[in-house]
C-alpha positions in Angstrom: -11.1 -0.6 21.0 -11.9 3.2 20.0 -15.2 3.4 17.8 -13.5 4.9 14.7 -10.7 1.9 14.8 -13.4 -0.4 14.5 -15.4 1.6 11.9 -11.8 1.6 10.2 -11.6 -2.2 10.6 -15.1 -3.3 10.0 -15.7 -1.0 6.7 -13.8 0.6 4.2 -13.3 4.3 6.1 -10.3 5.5 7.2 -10.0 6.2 10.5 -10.5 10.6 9.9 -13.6 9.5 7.7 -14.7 7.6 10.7 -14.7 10.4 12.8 -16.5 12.6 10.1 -19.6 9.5 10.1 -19.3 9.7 14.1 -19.4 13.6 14.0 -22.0 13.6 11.2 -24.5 10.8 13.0 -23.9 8.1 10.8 -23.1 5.9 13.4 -24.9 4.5 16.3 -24.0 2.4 19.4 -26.8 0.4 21.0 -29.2 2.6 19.0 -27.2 6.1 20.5 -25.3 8.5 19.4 -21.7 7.9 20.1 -19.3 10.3 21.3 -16.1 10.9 19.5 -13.2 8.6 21.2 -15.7 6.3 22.2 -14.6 2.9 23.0 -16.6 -0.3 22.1 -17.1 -4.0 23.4 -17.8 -7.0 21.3 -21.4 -7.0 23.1 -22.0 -3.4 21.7 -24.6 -2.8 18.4 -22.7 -0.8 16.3 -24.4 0.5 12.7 -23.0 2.7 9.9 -26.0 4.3 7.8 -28.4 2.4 9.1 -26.5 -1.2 8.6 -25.5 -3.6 11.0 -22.0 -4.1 11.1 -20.4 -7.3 12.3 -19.5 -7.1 15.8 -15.9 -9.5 15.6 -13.4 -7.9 13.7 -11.7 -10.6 11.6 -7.9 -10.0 11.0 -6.9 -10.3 7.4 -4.1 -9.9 4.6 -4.1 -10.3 1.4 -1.2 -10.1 -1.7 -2.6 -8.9 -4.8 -0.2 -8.8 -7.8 -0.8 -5.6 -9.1 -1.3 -5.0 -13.1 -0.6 -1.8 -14.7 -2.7 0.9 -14.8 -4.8 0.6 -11.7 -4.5 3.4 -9.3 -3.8 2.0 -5.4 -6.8 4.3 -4.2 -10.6 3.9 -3.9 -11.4 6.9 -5.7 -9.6 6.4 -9.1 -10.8 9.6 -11.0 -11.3 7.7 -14.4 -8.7 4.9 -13.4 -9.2 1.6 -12.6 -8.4 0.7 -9.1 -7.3 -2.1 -7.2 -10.3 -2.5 -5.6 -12.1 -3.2 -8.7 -10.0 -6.8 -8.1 -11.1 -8.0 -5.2 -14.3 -8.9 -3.4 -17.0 -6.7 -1.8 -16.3 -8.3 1.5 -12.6 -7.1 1.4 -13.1 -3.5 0.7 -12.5 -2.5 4.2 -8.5 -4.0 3.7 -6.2 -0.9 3.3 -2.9 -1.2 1.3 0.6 -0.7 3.3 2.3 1.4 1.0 1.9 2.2 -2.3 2.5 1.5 -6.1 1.7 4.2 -8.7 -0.8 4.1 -11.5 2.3 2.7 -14.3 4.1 -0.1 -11.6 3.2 -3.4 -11.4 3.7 -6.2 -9.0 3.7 -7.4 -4.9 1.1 -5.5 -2.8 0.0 -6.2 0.6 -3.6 -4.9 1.7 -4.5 -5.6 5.5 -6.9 -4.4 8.7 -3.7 -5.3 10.7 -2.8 -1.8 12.1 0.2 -3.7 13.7 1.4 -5.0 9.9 0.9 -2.2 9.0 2.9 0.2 10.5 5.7 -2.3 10.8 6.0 -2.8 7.6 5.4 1.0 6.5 7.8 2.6 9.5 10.5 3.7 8.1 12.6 2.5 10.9 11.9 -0.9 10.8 14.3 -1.2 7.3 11.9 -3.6 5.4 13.9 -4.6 2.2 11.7 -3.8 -1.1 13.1 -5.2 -4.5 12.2 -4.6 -7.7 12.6 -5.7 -11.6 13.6 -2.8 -13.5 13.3 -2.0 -17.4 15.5 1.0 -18.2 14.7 2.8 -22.0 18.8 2.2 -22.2 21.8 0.7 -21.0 23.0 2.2 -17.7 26.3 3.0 -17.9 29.1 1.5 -15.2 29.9 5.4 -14.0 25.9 6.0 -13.1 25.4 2.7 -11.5 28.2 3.6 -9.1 26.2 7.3 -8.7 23.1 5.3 -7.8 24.8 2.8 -5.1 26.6 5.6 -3.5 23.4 8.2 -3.7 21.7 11.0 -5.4 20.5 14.2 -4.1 16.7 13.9 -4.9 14.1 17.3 -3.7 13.5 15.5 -0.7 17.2 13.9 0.3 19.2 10.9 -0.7 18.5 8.2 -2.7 20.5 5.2 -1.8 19.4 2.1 -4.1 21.6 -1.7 -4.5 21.5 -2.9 -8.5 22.4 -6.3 -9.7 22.1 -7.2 -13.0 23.5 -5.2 -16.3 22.5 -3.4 -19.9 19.3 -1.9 -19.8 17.6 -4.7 -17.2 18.4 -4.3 -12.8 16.8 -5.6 -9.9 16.6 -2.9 -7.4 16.9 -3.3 -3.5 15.6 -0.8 -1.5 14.6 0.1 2.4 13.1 3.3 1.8 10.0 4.0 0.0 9.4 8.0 -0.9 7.3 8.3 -3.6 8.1 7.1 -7.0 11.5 7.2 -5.8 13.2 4.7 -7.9 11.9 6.9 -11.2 12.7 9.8 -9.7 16.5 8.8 -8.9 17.0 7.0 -12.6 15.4 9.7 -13.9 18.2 12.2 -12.1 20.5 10.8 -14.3 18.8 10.9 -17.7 16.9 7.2 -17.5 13.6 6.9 -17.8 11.8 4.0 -16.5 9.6 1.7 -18.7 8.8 -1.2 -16.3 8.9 -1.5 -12.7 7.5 -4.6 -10.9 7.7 -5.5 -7.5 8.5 -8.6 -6.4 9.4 -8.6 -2.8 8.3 -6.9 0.3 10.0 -7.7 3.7 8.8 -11.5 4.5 6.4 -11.7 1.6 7.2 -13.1 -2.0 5.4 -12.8 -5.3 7.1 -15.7 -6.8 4.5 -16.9 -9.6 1.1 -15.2 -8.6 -0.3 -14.2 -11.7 -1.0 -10.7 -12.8 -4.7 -9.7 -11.2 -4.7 -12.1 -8.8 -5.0 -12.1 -4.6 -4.3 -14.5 -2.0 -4.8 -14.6 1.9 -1.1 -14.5 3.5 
């Protein structure tokens, strides 16, 4: 395993920021100074300002049920984030995807590069649904619009409704930022609650609001 993989593992940097501790000295290996692209063995002595970091790196996941108003970010620049909800220990889980600052609901956080990325690619088509709240009734002729796409800044927007008046659940295998305000909001709707309840394989289904569990 490269050095910053495990940095980006073992703690909560990113693998770039790992590379900027690595450039900057931060890190040593058996007491050394590592060279970037260094691999490491499970034998090695690896420390991070001057802290002895674990050598295993213990794969987890965890489903957090986002509540509103928390920022999917460490840095939240006034906001509360959503690693003010879980413990110390897990800071160094990243989240797969994201949900913005206003949304509400199913979100994965892992060290599983693997999950990650096949649940994040694009072409791997992992179904998203939400629970939309609409500030009015969408009409029949703009629900057909949505089905059959938009033209958004930065493509198509292609999302499946069920449900009627002013309440839809939205299917989706995309993921483009704020995408699913952005296309109501082509249209003239503005969203007033959006709450994810599905990703892929993974299921809210009665996890309360703030709360985490391993999956």
């Amino acid at each position: 395993m490269r050095l910053n993989q495990f940095l980006a593992k073992t703690t909560d940097l990113s693998r770039r920021n790992a590379d900027k501790a690595i450039s900057e000295g931060r890190v040593l290996v058996n007491s050394k100074i590592p060279d970037l692209g260094q691999g490491v063995e499970e034998s090695d002595k690896i420390e991070l300002d001057g802290k002895l970091l674990p050598n295993e790196v213990k794969v987890q996941t965890i489903q957090l049920n986002k509540p509103f108003g928390y920022v999917v970010s460490r840095e939240g620049q006034g906001s509360k984030t959503v690693y003010d909800l879980i413990p110390e220990n897990l800071s160094n889980l990243k989240p797969i995807g994201r949900l913005d600052r206003n949304s509400t609901g199913l979100l994965l956080m892992t060290n599983d590069g693997h999950l990650n990325q096949k649940l994040s690619h694009p072409s791997n088509n992992k179904m998203k649904v939400y629970n939309v709240k609409l500030d009015k009734i969408l009409e029949d002729e703009d629900k057909q619009k949505i089905e059959e796409g938009v033209f958004l800044e930065d493509g198509y927007s292609r999302l499946k409704l069920l449900g009627g008046n002013d309440k839809w659940q939205v299917s989706m295998s995309e993921g483009r930022n704020r995408q699913i305000r952005r296309t109501f909001d082509f249209l003239g709707y503005k969203v007033i609650k959006l709450h994810r309840v599905k990703f892929g394989d993974y299921d809210l289904g009665d996890q309360k609001i703030g709360d985490w569990i391993f999956v």
